[in-house]
C-alpha positions as CSV (number, residue, x, y, z in Angstrom):
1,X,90.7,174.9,202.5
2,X,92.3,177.2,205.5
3,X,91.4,176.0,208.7
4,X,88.7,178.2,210.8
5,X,90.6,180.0,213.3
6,X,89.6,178.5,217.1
7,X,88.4,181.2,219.6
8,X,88.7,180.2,223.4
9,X,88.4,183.4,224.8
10,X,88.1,187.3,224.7
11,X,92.2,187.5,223.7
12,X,91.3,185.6,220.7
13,X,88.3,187.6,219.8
14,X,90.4,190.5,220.4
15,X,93.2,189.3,218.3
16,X,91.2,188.3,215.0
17,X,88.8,191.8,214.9
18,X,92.7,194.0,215.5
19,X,93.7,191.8,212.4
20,X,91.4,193.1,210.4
21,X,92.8,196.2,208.3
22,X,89.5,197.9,208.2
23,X,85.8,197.8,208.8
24,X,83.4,197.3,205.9
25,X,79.8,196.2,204.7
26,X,77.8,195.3,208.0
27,X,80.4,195.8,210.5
28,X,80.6,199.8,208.7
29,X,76.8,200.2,209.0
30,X,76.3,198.5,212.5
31,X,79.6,200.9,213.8
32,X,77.8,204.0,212.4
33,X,74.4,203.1,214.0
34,X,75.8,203.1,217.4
35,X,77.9,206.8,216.5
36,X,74.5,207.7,215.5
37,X,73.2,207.1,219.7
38,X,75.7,210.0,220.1
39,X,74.6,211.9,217.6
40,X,71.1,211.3,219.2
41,X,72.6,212.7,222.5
42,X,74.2,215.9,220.9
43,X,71.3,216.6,219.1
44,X,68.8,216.5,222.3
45,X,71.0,219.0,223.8
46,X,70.7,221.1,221.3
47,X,67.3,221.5,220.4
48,X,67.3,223.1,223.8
49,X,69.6,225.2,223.7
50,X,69.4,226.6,220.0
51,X,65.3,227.4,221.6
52,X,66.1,228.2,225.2
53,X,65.5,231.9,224.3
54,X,62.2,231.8,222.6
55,X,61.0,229.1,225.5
56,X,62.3,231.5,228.2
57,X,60.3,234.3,226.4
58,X,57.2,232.4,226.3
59,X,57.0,230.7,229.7
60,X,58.6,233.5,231.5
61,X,61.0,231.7,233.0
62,X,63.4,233.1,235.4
63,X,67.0,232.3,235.5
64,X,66.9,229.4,238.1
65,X,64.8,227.6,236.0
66,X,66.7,228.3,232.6
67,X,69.8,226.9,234.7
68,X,67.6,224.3,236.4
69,X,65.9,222.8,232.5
70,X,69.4,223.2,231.2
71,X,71.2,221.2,234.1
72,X,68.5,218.2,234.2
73,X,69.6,215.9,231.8
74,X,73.4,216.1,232.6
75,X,72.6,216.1,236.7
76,X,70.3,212.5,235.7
77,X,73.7,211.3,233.7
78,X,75.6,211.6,237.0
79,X,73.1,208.4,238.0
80,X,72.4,207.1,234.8
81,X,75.9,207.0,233.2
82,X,77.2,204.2,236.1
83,X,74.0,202.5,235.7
84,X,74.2,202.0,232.0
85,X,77.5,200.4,232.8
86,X,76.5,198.0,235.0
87,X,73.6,197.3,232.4
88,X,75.9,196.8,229.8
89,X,78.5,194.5,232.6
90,X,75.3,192.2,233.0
91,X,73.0,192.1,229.8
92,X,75.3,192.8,227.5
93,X,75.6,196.2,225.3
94,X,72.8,196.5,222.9
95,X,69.8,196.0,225.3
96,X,70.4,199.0,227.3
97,X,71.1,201.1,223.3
98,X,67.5,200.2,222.8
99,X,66.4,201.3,226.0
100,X,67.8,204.3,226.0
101,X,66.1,205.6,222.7
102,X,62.8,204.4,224.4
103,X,63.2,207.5,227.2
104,X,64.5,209.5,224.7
105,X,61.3,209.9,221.6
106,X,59.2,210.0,225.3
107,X,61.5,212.6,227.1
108,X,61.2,214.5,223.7
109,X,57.7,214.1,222.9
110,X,57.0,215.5,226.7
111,X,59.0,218.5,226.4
112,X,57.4,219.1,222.9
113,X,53.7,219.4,224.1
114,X,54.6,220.5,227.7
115,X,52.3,223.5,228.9
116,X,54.3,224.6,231.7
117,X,57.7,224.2,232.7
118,X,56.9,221.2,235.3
119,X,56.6,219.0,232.1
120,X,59.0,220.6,230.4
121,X,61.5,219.7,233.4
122,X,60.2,215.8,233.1
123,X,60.9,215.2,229.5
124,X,64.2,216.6,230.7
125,X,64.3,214.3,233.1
126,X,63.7,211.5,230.6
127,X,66.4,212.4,227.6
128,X,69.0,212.6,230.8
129,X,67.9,209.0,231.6
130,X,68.7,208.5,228.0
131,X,71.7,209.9,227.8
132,X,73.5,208.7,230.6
133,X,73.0,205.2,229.5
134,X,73.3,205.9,226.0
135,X,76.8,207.7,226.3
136,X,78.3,204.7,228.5
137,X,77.4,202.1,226.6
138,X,78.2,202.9,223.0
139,X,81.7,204.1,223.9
140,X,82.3,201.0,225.4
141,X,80.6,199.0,222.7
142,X,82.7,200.9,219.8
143,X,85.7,199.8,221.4
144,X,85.1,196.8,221.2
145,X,83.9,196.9,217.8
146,X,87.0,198.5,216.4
147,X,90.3,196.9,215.5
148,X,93.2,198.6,217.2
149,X,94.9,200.2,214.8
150,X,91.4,202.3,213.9
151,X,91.3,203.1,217.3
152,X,91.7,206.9,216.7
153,X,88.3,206.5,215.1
154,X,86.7,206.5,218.4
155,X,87.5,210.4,218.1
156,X,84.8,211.0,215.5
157,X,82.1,211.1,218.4
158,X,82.8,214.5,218.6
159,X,82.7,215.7,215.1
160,X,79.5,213.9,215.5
161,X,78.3,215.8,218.4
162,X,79.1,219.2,216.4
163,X,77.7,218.1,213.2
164,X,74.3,217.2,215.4
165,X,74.3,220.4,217.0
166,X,74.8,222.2,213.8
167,X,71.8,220.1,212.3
168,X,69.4,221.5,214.7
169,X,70.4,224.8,214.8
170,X,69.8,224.5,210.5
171,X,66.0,223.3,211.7
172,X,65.7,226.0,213.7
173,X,66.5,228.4,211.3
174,X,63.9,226.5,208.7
175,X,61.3,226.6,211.7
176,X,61.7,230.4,211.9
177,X,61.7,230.8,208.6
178,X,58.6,229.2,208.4
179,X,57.4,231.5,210.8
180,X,56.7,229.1,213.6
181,X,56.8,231.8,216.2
182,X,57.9,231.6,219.9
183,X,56.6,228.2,219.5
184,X,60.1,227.4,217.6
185,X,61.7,225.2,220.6
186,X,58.7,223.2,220.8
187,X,59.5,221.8,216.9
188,X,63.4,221.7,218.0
189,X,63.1,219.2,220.6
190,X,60.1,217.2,218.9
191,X,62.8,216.7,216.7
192,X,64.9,215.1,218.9
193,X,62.3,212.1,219.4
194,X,62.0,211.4,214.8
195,X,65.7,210.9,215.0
196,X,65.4,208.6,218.3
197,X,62.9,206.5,216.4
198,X,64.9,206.1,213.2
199,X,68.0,205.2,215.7
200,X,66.0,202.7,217.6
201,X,64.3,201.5,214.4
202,X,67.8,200.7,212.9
203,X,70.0,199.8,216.2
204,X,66.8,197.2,216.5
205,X,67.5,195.7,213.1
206,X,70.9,195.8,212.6
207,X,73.0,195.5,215.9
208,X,74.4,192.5,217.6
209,X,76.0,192.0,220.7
210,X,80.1,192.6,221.0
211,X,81.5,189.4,220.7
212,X,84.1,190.4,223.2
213,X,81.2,190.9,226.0
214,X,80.1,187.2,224.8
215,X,83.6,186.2,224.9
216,X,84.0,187.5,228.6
217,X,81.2,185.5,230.4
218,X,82.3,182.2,228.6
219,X,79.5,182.2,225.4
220,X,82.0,181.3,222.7
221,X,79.6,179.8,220.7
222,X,77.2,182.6,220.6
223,X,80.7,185.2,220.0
224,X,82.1,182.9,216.8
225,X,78.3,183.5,215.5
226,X,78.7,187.1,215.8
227,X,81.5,187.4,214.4
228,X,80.7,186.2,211.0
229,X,77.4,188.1,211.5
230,X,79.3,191.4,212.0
231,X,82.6,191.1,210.1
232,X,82.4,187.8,208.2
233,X,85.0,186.1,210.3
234,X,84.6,182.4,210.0
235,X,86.0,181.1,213.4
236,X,85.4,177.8,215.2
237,X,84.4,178.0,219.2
238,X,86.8,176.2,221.2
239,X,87.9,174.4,224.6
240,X,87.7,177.8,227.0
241,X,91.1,178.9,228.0
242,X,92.3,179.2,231.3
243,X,91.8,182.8,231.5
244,X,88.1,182.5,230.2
245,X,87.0,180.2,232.8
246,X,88.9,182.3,235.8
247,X,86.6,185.3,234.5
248,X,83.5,183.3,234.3
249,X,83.9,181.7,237.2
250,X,84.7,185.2,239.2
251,X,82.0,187.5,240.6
252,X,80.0,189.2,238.3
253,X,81.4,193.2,237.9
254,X,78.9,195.2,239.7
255,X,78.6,198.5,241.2
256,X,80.6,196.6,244.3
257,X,83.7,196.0,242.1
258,X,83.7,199.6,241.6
259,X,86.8,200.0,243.6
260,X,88.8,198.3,240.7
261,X,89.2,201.6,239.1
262,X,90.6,203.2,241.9
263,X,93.3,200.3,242.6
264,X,96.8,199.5,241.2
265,X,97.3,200.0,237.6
266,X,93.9,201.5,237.1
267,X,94.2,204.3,240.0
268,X,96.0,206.5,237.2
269,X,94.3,205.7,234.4
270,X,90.7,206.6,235.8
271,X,92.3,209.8,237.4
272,X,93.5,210.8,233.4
273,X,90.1,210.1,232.0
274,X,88.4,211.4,234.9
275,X,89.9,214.7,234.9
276,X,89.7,214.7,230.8
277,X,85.8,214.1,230.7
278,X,85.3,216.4,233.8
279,X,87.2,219.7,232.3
280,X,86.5,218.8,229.1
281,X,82.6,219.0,230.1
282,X,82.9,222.0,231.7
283,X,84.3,224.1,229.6
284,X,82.2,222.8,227.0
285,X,78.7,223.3,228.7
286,X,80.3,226.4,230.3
287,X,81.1,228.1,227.1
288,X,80.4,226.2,223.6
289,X,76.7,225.0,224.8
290,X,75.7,228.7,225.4
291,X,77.7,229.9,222.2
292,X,74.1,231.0,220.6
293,X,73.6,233.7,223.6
294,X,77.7,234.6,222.8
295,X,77.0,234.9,219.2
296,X,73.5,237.4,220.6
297,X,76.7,239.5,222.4
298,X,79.1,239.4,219.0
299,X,76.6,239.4,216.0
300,X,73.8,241.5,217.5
301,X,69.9,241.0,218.9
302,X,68.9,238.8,215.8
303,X,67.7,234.9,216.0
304,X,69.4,234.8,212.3
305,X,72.5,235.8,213.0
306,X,73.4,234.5,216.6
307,X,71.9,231.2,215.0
308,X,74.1,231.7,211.8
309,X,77.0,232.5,214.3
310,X,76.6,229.3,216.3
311,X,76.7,227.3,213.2
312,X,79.6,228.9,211.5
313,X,81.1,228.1,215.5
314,X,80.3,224.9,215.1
315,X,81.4,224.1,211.7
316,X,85.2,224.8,213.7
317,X,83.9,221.9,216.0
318,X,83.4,219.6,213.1
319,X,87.2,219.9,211.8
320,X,88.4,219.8,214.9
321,X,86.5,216.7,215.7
322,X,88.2,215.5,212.6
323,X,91.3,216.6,213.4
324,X,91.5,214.9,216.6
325,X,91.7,211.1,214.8
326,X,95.0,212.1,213.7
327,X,96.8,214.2,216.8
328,X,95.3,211.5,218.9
329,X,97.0,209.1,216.6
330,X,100.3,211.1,216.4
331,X,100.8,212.2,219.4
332,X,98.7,209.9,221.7
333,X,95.3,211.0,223.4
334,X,97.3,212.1,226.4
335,X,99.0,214.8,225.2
336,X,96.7,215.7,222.5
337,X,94.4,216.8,225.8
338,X,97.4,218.5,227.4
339,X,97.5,221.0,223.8
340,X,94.0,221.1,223.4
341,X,93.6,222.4,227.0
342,X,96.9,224.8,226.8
343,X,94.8,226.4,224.0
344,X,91.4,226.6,225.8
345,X,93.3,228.5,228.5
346,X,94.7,230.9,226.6
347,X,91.2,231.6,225.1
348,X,89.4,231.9,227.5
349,X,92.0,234.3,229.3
350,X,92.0,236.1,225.8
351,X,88.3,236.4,226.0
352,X,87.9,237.6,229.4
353,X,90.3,239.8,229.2
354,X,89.4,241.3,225.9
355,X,85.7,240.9,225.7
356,X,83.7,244.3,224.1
357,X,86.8,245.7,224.0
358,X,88.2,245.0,220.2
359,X,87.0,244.4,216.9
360,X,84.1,241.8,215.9
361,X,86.4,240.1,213.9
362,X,88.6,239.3,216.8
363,X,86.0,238.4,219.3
364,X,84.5,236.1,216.5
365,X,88.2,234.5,216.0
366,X,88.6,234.2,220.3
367,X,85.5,231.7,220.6
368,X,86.8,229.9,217.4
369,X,90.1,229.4,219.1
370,X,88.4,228.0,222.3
371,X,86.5,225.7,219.9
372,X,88.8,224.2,218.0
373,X,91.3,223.2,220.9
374,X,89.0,222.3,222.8
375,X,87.1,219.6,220.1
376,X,90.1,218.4,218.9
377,X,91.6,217.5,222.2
378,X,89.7,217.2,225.3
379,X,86.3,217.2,223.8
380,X,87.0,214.0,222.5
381,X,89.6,212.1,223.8
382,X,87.5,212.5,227.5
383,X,84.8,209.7,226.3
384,X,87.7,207.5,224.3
385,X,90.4,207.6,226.4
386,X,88.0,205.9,229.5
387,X,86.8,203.0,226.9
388,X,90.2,202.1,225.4
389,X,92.0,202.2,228.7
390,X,90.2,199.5,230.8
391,X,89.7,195.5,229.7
392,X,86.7,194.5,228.5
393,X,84.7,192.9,232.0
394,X,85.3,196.6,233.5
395,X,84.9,198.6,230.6
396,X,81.8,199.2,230.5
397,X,81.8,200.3,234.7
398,X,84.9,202.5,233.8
399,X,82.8,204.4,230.9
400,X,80.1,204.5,233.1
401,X,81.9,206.0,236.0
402,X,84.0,208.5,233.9
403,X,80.8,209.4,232.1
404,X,79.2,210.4,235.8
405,X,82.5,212.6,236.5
406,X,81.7,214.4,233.0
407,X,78.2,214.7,233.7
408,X,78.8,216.3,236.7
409,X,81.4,218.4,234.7
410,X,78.0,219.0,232.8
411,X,75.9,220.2,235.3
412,X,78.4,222.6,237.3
413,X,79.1,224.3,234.0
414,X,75.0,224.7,232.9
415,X,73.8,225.8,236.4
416,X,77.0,227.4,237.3
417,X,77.6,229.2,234.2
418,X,74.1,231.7,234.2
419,X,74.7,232.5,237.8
420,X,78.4,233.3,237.6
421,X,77.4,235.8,234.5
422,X,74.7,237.1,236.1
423,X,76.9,238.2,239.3
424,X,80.2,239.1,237.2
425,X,79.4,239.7,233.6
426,X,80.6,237.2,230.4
427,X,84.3,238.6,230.6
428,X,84.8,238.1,234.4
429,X,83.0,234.9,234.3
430,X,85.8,233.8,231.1
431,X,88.5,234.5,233.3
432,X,87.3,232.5,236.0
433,X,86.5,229.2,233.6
434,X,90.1,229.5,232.7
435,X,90.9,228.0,235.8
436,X,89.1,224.3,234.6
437,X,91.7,223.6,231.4
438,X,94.6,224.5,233.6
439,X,93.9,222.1,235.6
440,X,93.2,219.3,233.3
441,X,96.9,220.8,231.7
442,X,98.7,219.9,234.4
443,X,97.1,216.8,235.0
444,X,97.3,215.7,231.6
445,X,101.5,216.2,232.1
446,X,101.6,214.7,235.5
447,X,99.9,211.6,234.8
448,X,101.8,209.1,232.3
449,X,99.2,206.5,230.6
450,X,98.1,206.5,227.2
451,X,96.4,203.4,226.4
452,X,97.4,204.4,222.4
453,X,101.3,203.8,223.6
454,X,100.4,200.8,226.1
455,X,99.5,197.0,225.4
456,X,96.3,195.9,225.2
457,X,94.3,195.9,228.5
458,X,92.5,192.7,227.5
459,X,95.5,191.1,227.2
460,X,97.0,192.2,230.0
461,X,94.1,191.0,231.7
462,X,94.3,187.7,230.1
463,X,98.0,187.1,231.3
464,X,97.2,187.5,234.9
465,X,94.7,185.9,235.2
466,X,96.3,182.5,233.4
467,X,99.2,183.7,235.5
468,X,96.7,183.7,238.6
469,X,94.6,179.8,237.9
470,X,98.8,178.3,236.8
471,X,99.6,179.7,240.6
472,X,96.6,178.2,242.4
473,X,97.6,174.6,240.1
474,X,95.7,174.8,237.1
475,X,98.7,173.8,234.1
476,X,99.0,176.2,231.7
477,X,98.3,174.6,228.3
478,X,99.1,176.7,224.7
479,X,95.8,177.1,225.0
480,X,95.5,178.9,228.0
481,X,98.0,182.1,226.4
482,X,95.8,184.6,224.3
483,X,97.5,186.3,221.9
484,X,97.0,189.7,220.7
C-alpha cells in the first residue's frame, strides 16, 4: 500500500492539487458552483440593463437617475470588493459566498416590488453589496481550487458573464412576449434573486473551504480532510514546516497590510492587474453594458430587435470568453491584454469615426469587433491575472483591492458614459473611450509580469519565509522546503 503523502504546509497543498491532471466528480461540481457566483453577478447586471428602458418609461426617470441606478452596485463594489477580501483573509472563503447571495435574492426581491425609484436604488444598493464580495472571493477561491496547469480555466468567468447576460436578455424577450408590459424589468431582476437562491442553495451544500486557506493559518488537519472531500486526495497532516509556523505566527493580513501590494515584487504586479480590471471595466460598462440602447441606434426603435441585437452581441462575448483560455495560455495573460486592448482601440476609433455614416452591416461588425477583443483579452484576464499573481495569505486582499480599482472602472464608465452622450453624441463619445484601452496598451507592454511565465507565488512565499525563521536561528530541516 503507497504511503499517504504528508502535508506540512500550503507548498504541499499546493504541490499535490497542481499534480493533479484534471478536475473531476466533486471537485468539477464544487469548481462550477463558485463560477456560477459570477454568473449570479453578470446576470444581476443585466436584468437591469436589458429593462432599463421600459423602467425609465414607467417611472419617468431622468437621466441622472438612469446613471445614478445604473452606477450603484459597481460604486458599493468599490467598498465591498476590499471588504470581501479581508472576509475571505480572516473567515476563510466560503462564508462570505454565502453571504453574498443573502444580499443578493433581498437586493433583487427589493428592486422587483419597488414603487418608486428610492427602493429601486436600495435593492441596488444591496446586489452591489453582493457583488463586491462575491467577485473577490470566488476568484481568489478558484485559484486556489485549480491545479496550475488548468490555470487558463480561470478565463471562463467571462464567457460566463456573457452567457448570463445573454440568458436574461432570452427572458426578457419570453416576458414581452408574454405580454408583461412596461412592467418587463420588474420580472428581469426578480429573476436575479431565483438564481441567487439556487446558488446559495447549492454553494451551501456542496462547497468546502480551500485547503490552501486552511493550510495558511496552520489547520493541516482540517486541510488533509478537505482534500479528500474535494478531490479524493488521501494525505496525512504532518509536523508544520518552518514556513507554516512563520505565517501563523505573523499578524493576521488585514486592511493594514494593504501596503504589501504596493511594495517590492508586488508594486508591478498590482499596477498590471490594476490597470487590466480598471480599462477593462470601463470600456465594458462604457460600451458593451449599454449595447441594447446601441443595437436601438443600428437595428431600429423595436424591443425585439435591439434585444435580438444584444444577444447575437453577446454570443461574440461567449467565444471570445472561450477563446481567451487558450491565448491566455499561448501567449500569457499579459500580452493577451496588450492585443485585446490594441483591438478595442481601433474599434472604438472605427466607431466614432464612422458611426451613421455606413452600412448596417458594418456598424453591426464595428461593436462585434470591440466585443470580441475586448472579452477575449482584458475582459477576462483583469479578474485572473489579480488572483493568480499574489500568494495565497494576500490573495484574497489583492482580489479584493483590484476588484475596487475595476469597480471604480465600473462606475466612471455607467455614470460617465450617459452624460458624455448626452453632451457629444454616441460617435464623439466613442472617440473619446478610445483613450481607456490605449492606456491599458501601453501599460500592458511597459510592465513585464505574467504570473503564467513566473514561479509559483506560494512558493515563492514559502522560500522566504524558511529563508527568513533559518536567518533569525531556526535550522532548516527537509521538512521545512515546500516543494512545488
Amino acid at each position: 500500500m503507497a504511503q499517504r503523502p504528508s502535508v506540512k504546509g500550503v507548498g504541499d497543498v499546493v504541490a499535490l492539487i497542481d499534480g493533479l491532471g484534471k478536475i473531476t466528480g466533486r471537485a468539477q461540481v464544487i469548481w462550477f458552483l463558485v463560477f456560477g457566483g459570477l454568473f449570479l453577478d453578470a446576470y444581476s447586471n443585466a436584468a437591469l440593463s436589458a429593462g432599463l428602458g421600459p423602467m425609465t418609461t414607467q417611472m419617468e426617470l431622468t437621466s441622472t437617475q438612469v446613471s445614478i441606478l445604473t452606477a450603484t452596485a459597481p460604486a458599493l463594489a468599490i467598498i465591498f470588493n476590499p471588504v470581501g477580501g479581508w472576509l475571505a483573509t480572516r473567515i476563510g472563503r466560503v462564508p462570505p459566498l454565502l453571504i453574498a447571495k443573502v444580499f443578493a435574492i433581498a437586493g433583487a426581491l427589493l428592486a422587483a416590488f419597488a414603487g418608486d425609484f428610492t427602493v429601486v436604488w436600495l435593492g441596488r444598493v444591496l446586489v452591489g453589496v453582493a457583488y463586491g464580495i462575491d467577485f473577490a472571493v470566488a476568484m481568489a477561491l478558484l485559484a486556489e481550487y485549480t491545479p496550475a496547469k488548468l490555470g487558463g480555466r480561470l478565463n471562463l468567468w467571462q464567457a460566463v458573464w456573457y452567457v448570463a447576460t445573454t440568458s436574461n436578455l432570452v427572458l426578457a424577450l419570453v416576458f414581452f412576449n408574454l405580454d408583461v408590459g412596461a412592467d418587463i424589468w420588474r420580472w428581469s431582476v426578480g429573476s436575479a434573486a431565483v438564481v441567487a437562491a439556487v446558488l446559495l442553495l447549492g454553494q451551501w451544500l456542496m462547497l468546502r473551504e480551500s485547503p490552501t486557506w486552511l493550510a495558511s493559518k496552520g489547520r493541516l488537519d482540517e486541510a488533509v480532510v478537505n482534500l479528500d472531500r474535494i478531490y479524493g486526495i488521501e494525505a496525512v497532516a504532518g509536523k508544520p514546516d518552518e514556513a507554516t509556523r512563520a505565517a501563523t505566527e505573523a499578524p493576521a493580513i488585514g486592511f493594514r497590510q494593504a501596503g504589501l501590494l504596493f511594495k517590492g515584487e508586488y508594486l508591478p504586479r498590482t499596477v498590471l492587474s490594476s490597470v487590466i480590471s480598471l480599462g477593462q471595466s470601463m470600456q465594458y460598462f462604457a460600451v458593451g453594458w449599454y449595447l441594447p440602447l446601441i443595437s436601438l441606434t443600428i437595428f431600429g426603435e423595436s424591443f425585439e430587435k435591439a434585444t435580438i441585437g444584444s444577444m447575437v452581441f453577446n454570443a461574440f462575448g461567449i467565444a471570445g470568453g472561450l477563446l481567451s483560455a487558450y491565448f491566455g495560455r499561448r501567449l500569457g495573460l499579459r500580452l493577451s491584454s496588450a492585443a485585446g486592448f490594441a483591438g478595442v482601440f481601433v474599434a472604438l476609433l472605427a466607431m466614432g469615426l464612422t458611426f451613421e455614416k455606413v452600412p448596417t452591416a458594418v456598424a453591426f461588425l464595428l461593436p462585434v469587433l470591440f466585443i470580441l477583443c475586448h472579452s477575449a483579452g482584458p475582459g477576462a484576464n483583469g479578474k485572473s491575472i489579480a488572483a493568480l499573481s499574489y500568494s495565497s495569505d494576500v490573495r484574497a486582499l489583492g482580489t479584493g483591492v483590484t476588484g475596487m480599482v475595476g469597480s471604480f472602472g465600473s462606475v466612471v464608465g455607467l455614470y460617465v458614459f450617459p452624460q458624455i452622450k448626452d453632451s457629444l453624441g454616441l460617435a464623439d463619445t466613442f472617440l473619446v473611450l478610445s483613450v481607456v484601452p490605449l492606456l491599458g496598451l501601453i501599460t500592458c507592454l511597459a510592465i513585464k509580469w505574467d504570473p503564467t511565465k513566473a514561479a509559483s507565488p506560494d512558493e515563492a512565499a514559502g522560500q522566504d519565509r524558511t529563508a527568513v525563521a533559518t536567518r533569525s536561528g531556526a535550522p532548516e530541516s527537509a521538512e521545512s522546503v515546500t516543494a512545488r
